[in-house]
C-alpha positions, 0 to 999 in steps of 0.5 A, a space after each residue: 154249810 150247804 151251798 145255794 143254787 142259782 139255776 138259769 138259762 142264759 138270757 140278759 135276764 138271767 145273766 143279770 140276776 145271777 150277777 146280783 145274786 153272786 155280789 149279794 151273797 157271794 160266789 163261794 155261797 151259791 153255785 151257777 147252773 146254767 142249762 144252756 151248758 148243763 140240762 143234765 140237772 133240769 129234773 134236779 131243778 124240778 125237784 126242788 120246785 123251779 118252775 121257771 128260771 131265773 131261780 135261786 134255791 136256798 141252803 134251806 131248799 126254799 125256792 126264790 123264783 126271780 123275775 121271769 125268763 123262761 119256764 123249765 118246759 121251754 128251757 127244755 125244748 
């Protein structure tokens, strides 16, 4: 099964959803970009339809943008 990935910035907004996310749906079912360590896979991101973090893209490729951290533009810089 394909993982889901949970994209975000590292803010105490973030770093909170991504807590709730893992305990949802468990560690070993989701994968942890943080652009603040890797802002390789901000077009990745793009194209799976982020436009902001904190976001959660599915299994199934849906985009699950959650609360409101940053946009994509202002991660970055």
């Amino acid at each position: 099964m394909k993982k889901a990935i949970f994209y975000h910035a590292g803010c105490p907004v973030c770093v909170t959803a991504e807590q709730e996310i893992i305990s949802l749906i468990g560690a070993s079912n989701v994968e942890v970009v943080h652009f603040g360590e890797d802002k390789s896979r901000l077009a990745e991101a793009e194209n799976a339809g982020v436009k902001s973090v904190p976001a959660l893209v599915t299994s199934q490729g849906n985009v699950l943008h959650i609360n409101f951290g940053a946009t994509l533009a202002d991660v970055r810089g």
